[in-house]
N, CA, C and O of each residue as an XYZ file, in Angstrom:
680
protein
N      -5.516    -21.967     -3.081
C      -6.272    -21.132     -2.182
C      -6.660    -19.845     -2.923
O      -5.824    -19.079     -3.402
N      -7.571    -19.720     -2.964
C      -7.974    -18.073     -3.342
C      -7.905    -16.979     -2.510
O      -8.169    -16.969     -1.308
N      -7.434    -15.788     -3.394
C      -7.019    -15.060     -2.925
C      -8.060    -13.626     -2.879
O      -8.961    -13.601     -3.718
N      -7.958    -12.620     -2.055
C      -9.036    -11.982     -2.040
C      -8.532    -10.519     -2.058
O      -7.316    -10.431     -1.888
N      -9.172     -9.387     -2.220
C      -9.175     -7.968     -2.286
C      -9.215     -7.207     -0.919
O     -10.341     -6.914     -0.517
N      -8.194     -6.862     -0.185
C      -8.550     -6.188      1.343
C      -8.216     -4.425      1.226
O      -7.497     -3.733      0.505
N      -8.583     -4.326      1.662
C      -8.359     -2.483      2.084
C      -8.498     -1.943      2.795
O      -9.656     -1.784      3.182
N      -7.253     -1.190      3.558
C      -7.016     -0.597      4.828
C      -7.621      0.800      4.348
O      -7.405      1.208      3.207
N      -8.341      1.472      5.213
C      -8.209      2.863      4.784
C      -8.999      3.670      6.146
O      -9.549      3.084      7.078
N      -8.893      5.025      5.986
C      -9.371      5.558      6.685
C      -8.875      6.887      6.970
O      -8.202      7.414      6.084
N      -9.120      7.643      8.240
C      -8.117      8.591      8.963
C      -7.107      8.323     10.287
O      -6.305      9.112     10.786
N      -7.415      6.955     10.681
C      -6.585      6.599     11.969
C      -4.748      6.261     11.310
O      -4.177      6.433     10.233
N      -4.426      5.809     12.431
C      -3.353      5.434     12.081
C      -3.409      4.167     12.087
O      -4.386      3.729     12.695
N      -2.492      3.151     11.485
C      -2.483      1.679     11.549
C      -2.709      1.172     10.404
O      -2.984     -0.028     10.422
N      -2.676      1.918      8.946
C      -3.109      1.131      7.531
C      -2.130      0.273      6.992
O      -2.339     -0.861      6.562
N      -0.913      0.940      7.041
C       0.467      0.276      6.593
C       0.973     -0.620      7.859
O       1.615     -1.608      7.500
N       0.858     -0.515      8.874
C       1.155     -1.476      9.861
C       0.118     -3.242      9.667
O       0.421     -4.435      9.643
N      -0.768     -2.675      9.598
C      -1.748     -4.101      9.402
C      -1.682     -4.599      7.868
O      -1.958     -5.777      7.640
N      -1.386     -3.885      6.990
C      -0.487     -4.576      5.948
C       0.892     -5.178      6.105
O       1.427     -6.234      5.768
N       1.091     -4.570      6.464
C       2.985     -5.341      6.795
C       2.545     -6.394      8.308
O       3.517     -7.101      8.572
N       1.502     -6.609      9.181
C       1.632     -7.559      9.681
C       0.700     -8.666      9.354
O       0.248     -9.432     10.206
N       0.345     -8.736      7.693
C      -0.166     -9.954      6.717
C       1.041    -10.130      6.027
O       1.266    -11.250      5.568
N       1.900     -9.187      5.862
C       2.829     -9.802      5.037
C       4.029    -10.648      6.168
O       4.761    -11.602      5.908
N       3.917    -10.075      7.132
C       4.514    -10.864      8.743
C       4.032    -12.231      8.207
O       4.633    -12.938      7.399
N       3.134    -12.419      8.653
C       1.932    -13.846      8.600
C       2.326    -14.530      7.337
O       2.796    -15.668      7.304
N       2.090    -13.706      6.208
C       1.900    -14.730      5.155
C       3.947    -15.521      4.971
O       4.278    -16.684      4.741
N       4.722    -14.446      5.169
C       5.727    -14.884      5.573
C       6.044    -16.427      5.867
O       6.478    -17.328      5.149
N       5.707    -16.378      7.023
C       5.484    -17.266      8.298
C       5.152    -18.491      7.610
O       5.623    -19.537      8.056
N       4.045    -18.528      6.090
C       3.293    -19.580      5.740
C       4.039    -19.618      4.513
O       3.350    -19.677      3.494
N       5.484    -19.596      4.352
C       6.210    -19.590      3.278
C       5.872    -18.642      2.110
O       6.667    -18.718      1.174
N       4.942    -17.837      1.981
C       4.644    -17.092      0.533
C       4.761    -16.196      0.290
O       4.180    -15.376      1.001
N       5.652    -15.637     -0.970
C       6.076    -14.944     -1.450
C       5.255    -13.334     -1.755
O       4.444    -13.208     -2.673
N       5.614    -12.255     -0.871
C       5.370    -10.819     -0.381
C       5.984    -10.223     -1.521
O       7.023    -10.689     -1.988
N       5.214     -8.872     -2.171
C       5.280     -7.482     -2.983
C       4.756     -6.613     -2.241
O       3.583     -6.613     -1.869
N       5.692     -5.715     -1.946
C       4.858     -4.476     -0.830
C       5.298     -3.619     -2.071
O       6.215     -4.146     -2.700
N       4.749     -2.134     -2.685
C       4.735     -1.650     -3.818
C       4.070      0.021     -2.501
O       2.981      0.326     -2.014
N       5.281      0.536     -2.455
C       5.158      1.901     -2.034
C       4.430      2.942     -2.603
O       5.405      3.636     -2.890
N       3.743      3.411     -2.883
C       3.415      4.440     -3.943
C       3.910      6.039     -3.074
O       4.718      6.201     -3.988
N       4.004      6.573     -2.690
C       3.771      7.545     -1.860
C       5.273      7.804     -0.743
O       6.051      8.733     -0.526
N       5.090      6.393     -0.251
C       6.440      6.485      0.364
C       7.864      6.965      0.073
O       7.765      6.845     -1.148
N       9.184      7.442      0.257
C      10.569      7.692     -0.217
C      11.625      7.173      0.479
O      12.706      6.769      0.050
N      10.933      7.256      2.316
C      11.750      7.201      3.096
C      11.570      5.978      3.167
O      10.634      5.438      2.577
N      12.726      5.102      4.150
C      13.015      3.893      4.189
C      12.882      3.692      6.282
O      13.696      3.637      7.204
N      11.756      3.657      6.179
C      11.130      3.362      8.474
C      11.584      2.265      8.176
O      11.884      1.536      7.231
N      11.544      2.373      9.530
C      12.149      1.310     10.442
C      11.633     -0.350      9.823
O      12.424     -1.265      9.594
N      10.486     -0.403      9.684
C       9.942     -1.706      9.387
C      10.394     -2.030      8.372
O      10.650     -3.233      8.315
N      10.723     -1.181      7.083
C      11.681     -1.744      6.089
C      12.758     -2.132      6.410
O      13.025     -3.112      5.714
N      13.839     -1.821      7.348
C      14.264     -1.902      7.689
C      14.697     -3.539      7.552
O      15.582     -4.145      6.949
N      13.288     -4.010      8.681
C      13.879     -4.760      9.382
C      13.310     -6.110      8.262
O      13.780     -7.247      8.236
N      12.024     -5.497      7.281
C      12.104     -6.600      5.973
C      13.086     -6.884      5.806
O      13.524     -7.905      6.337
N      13.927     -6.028      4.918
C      15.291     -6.485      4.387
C      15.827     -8.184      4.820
O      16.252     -9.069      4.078
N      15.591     -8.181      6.380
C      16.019     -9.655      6.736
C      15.182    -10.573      6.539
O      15.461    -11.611      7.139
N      13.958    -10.604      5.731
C      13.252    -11.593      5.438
C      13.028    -11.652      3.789
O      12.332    -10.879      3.132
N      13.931    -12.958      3.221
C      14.079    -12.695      2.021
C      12.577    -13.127      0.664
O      12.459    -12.806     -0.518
N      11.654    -13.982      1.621
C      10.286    -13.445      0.936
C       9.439    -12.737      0.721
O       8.324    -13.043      0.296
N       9.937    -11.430      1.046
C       9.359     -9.951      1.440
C      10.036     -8.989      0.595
O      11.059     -8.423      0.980
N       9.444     -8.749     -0.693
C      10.529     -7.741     -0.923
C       9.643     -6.228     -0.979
O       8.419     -6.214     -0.847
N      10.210     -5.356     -1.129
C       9.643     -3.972     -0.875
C      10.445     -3.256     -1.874
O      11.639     -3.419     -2.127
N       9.360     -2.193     -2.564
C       9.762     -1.102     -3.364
C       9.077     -0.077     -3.396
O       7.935     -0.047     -3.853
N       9.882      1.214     -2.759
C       9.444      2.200     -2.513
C       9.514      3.389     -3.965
O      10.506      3.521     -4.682
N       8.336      4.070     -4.110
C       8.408      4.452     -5.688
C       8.155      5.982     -5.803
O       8.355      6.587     -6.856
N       7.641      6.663     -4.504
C       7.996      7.954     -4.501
C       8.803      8.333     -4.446
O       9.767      7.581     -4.306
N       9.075     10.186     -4.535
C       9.960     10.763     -4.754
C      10.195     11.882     -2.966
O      11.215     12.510     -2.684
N       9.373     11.822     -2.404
C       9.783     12.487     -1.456
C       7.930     12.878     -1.338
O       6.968     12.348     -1.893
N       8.038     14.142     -0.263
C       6.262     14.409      0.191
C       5.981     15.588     -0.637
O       6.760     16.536     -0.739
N       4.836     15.500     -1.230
C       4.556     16.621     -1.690
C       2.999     16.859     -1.170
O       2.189     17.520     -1.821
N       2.680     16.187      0.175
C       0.820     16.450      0.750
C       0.557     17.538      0.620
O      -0.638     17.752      0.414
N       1.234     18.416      0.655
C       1.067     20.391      1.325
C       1.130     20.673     -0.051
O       0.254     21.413     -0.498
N       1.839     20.310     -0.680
C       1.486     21.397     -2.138
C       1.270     20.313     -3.197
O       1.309     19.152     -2.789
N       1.050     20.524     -4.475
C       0.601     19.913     -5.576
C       1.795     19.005     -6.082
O       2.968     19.359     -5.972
N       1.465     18.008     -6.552
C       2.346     17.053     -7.286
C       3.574     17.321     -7.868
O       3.577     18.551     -7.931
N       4.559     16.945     -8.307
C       5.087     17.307     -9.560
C       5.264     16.169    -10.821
O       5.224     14.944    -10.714
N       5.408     16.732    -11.667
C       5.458     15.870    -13.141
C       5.972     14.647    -12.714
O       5.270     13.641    -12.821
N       7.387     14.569    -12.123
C       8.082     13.245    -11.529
C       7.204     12.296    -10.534
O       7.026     11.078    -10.542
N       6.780     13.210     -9.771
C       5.723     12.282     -9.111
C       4.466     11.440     -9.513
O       4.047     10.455     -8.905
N       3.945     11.994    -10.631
C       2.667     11.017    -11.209
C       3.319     10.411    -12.347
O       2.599      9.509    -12.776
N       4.363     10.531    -12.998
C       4.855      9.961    -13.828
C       5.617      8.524    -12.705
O       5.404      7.364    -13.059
N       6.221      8.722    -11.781
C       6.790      7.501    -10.803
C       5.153      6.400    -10.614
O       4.884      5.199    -10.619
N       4.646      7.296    -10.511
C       3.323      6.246     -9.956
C       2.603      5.931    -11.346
O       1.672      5.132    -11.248
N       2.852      6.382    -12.519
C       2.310      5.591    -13.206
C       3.157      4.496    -13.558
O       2.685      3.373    -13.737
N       4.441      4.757    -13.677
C       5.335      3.771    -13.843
C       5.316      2.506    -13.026
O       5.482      1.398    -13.536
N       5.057      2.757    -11.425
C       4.822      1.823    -10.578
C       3.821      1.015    -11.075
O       4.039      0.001    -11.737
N       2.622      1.476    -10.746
C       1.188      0.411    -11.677
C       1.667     -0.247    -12.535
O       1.465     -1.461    -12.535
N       2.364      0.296    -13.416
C       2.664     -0.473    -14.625
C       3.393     -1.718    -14.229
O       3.092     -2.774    -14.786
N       4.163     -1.689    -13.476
C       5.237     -2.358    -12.682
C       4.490     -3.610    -12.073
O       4.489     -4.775    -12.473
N       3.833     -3.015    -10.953
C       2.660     -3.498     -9.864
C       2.213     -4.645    -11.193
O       2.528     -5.826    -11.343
N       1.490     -3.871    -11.908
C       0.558     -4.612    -12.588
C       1.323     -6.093    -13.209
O       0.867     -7.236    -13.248
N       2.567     -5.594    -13.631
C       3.092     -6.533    -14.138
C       3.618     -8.039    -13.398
O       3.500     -9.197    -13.797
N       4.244     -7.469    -12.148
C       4.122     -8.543    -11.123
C       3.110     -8.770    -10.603
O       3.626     -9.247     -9.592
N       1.935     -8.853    -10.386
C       0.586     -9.751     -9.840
C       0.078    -10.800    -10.493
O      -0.503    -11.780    -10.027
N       0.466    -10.397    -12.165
C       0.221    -11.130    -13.172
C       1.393    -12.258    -13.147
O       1.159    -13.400    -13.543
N       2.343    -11.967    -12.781
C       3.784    -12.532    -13.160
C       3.579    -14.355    -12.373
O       4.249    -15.365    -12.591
N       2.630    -14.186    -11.637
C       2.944    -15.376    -10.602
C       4.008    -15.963     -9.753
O       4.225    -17.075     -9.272
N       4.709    -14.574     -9.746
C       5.932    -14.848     -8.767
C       5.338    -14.521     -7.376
O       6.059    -15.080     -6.549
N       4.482    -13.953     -6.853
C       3.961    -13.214     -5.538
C       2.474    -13.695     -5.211
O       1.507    -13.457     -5.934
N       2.433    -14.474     -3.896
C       1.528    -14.851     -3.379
C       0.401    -13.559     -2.710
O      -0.810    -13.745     -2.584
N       0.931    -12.607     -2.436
C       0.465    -11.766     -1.874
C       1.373    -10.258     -2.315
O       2.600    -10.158     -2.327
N       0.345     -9.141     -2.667
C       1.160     -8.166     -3.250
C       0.177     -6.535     -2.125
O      -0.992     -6.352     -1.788
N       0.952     -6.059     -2.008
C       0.769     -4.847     -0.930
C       0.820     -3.502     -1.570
O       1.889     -3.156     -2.073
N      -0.026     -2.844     -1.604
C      -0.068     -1.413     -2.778
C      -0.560     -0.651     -1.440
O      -1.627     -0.704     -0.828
N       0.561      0.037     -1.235
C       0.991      0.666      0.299
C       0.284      1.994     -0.531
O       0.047      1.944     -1.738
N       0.005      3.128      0.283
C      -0.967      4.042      0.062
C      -1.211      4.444     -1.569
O      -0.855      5.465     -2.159
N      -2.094      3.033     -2.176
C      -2.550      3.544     -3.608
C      -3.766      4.601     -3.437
O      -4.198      5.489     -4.173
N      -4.054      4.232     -2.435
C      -5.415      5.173     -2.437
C      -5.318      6.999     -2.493
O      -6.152      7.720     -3.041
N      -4.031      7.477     -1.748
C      -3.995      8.510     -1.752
C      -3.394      8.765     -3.185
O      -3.902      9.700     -3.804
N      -2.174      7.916     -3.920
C      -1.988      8.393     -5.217
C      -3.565      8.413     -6.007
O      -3.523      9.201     -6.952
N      -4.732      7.848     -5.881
C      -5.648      8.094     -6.315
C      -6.311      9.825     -6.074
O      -6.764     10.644     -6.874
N      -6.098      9.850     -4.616
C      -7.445     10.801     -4.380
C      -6.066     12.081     -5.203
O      -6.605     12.925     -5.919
N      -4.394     12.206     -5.098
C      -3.728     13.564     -5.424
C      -3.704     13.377     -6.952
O      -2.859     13.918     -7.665
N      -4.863     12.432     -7.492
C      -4.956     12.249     -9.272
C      -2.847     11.884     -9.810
O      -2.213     12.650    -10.536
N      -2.388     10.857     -9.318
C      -1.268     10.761    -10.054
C      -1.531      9.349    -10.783
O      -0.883      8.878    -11.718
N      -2.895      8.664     -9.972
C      -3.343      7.697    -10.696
C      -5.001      7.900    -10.951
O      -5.737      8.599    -10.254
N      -5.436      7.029    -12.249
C      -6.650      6.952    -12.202
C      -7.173      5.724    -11.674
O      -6.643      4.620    -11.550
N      -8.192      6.095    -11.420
C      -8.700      4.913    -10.784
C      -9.272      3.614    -11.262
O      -9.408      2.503    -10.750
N      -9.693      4.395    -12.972
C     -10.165      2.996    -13.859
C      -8.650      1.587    -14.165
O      -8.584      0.404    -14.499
N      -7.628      2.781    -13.760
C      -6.623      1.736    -13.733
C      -6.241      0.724    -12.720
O      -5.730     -0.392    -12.821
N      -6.705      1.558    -11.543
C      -6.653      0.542    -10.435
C      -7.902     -0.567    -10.461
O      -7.625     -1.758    -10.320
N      -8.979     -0.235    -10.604
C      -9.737     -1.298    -11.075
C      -9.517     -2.287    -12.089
O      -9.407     -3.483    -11.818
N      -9.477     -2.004    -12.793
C      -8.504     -2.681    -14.358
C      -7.999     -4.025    -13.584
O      -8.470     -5.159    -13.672
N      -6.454     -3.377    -12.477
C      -5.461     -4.422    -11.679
C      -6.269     -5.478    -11.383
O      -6.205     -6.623    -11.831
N      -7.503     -4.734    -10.117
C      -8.099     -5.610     -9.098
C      -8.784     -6.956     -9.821
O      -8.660     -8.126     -9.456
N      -9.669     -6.352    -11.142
C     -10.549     -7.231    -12.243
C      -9.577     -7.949    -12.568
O     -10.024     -9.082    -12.393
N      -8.419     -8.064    -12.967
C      -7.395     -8.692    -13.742
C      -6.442     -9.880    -12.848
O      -5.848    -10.897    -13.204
N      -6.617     -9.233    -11.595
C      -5.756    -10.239    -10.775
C      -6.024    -11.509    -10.455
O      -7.136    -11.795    -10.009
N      -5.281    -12.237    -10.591
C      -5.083    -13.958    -10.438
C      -5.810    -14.420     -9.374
O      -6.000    -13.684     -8.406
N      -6.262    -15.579     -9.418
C      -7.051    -16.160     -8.423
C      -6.916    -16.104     -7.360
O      -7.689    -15.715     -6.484
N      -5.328    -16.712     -7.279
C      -4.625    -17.157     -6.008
C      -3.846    -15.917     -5.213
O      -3.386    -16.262     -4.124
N      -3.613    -14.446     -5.610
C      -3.422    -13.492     -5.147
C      -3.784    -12.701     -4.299
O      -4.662    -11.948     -4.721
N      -3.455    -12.514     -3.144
C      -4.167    -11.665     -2.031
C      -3.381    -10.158     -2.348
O      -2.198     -9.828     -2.264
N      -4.792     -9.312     -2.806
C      -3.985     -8.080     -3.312
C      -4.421     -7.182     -1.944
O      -5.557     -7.216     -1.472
N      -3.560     -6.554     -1.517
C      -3.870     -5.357     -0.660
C      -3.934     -4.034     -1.057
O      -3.036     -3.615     -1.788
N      -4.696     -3.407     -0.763
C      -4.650     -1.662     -0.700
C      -5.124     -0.589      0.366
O      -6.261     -0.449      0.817
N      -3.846      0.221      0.697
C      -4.193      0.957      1.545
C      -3.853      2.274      1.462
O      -2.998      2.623      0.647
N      -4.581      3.336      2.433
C      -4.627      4.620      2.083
C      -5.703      5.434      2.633
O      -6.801      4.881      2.690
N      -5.628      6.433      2.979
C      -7.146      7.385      3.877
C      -7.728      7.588      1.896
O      -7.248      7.231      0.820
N      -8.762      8.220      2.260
C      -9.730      8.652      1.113
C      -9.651      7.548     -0.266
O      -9.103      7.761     -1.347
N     -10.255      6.548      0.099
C     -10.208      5.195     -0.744
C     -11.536      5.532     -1.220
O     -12.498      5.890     -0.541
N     -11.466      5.376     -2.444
C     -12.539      5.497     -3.093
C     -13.926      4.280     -3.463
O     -13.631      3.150     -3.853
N     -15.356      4.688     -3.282
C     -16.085      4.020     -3.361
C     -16.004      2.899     -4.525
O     -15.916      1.717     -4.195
N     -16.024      3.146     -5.421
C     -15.724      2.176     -6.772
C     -14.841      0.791     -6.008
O     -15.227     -0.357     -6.225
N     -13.710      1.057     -5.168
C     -12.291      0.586     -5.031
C     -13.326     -0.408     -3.885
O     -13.520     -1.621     -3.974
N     -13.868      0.510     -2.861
C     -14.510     -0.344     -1.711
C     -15.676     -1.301     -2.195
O     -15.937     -2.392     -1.688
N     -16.234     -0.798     -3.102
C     -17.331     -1.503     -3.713
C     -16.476     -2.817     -4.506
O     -17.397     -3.518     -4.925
N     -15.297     -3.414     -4.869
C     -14.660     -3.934     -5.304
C     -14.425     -5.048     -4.660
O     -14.831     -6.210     -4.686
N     -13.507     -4.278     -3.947
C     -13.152     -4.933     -2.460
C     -13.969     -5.892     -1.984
O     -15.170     -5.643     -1.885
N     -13.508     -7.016     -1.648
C     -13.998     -8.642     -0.356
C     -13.584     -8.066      0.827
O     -14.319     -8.486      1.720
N     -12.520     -7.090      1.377
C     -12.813     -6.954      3.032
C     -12.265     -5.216      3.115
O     -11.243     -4.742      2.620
N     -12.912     -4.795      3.598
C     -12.657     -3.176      3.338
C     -12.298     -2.944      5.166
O     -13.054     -3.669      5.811
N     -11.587     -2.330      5.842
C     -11.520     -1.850      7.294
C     -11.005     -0.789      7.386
O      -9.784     -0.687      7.266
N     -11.783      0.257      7.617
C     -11.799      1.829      8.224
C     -11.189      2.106      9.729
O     -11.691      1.822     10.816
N      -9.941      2.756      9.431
C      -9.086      2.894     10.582
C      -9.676      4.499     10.878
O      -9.576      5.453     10.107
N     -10.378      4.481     12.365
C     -11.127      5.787     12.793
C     -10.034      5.942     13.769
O      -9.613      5.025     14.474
N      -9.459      7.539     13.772
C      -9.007      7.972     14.823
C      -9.737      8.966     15.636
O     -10.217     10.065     15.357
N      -9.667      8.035     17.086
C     -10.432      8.746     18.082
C      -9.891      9.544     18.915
O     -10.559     10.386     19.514
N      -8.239      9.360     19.125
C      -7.151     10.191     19.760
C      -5.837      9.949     19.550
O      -5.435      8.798     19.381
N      -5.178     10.806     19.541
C      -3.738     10.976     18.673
C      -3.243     11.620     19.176
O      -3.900     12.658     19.253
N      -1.714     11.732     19.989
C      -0.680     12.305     20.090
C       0.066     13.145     19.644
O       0.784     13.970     20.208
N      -0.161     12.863     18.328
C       0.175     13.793     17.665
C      -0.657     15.413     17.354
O      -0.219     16.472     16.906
N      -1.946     15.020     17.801
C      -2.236     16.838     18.451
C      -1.486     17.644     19.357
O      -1.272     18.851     19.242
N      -1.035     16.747     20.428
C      -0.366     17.403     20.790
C       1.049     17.616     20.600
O       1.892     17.857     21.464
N       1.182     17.509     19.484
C       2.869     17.929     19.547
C       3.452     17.285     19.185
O       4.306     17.554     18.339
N       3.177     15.747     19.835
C       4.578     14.680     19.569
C       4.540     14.152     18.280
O       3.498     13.704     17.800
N       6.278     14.187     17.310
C       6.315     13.675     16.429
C       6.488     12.293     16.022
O       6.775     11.485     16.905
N       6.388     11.982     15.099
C       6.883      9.813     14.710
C       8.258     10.145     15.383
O       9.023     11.109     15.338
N       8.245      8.834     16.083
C       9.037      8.281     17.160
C       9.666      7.182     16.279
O       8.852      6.360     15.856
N      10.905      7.011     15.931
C      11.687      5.531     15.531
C      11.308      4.579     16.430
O      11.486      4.704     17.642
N      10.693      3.444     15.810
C      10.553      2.139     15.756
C       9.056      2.381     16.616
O       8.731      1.355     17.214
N       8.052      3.575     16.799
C       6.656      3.437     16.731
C       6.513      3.548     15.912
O       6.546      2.643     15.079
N       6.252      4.834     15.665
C       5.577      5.455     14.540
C       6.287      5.735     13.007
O       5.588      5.860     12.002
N       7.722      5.811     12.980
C       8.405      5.346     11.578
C       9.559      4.366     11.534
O      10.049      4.038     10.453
């Protein structure tokens, strides 16, 4: 079966959820899941509850948040290390489906370049369904991309006040 290029992105919420419910699915159809954190540190709930599904594995490769202020050395050095990583398992043919959980924003805070993420996408195996998600996904990446879907937020709760809730929102 061939495998294709998807990308969550946008400003809504729901990018990493509709990735993790293909890796639900592909599950389901016996095949072997790489979810590849870039950004992430903390361990939500939905990892969580991977853990009990042993064709799913997950690796989270940030160091903690740094959105509000500028990077640090550890941080673009983790994410280049990851790619390297990433890159190496897509190629590996151990993973039917591989999940690059917000690459897009390590793109837009420059801890990755982007000719490298292209590089991956050009390079990846037939049979691989690569995912990428992230707000501010870059044109090159969408122009790449076989199915691109823009998560628009039209209203949010979180204006007013309320924070991620265990087992909604983290």
């Amino acid at each position: 079966m061939k495998g294709y290029v998807q990308v969550y992105t946008g400003n809504g919420k729901g990018k990493t959820t509709a990735a993790l419910g293909l890796s639900l699915r592909a599950c389901g159809a016996n095949k072997k899941v790489f979810i590849a954190q870039f950004i992430k540190s903390m361990e939500y709930s939905e990892l969580k509850a991977l853990k009990h599904l042993s064709s799913i594995h997950v690796k989270l490769y940030g160091h903690g948040c740094f959105i509000t202020q500028n990077p640090k050395e550890e941080d673009i050095l983790a994410a280049k290390n990851a790619l390297k990583e990433v890159s190496d398992l897509l190629t590996s043919g151990s993973y039917d489906v591989v999940i690059l959980d917000e690459i897009t924003i390590a793109i837009f805070y420059r801890l990755i370049h982007i000719q490298d993420v292209l590089s991956l996408i050009q390079n990846k195996p037939s049979h691989v369904e690569l995912i990428l998600t992230g707000r501010y996904c870059p044109k090159e990446i969408i122009d790449a991309a076989d199915l691109v879907t823009e998560m628009k937020e039209v209203k949010h709760y979180y204006t007013k006040g309320v924070l991620s809730r265990e087992g909604i929102d983290k």
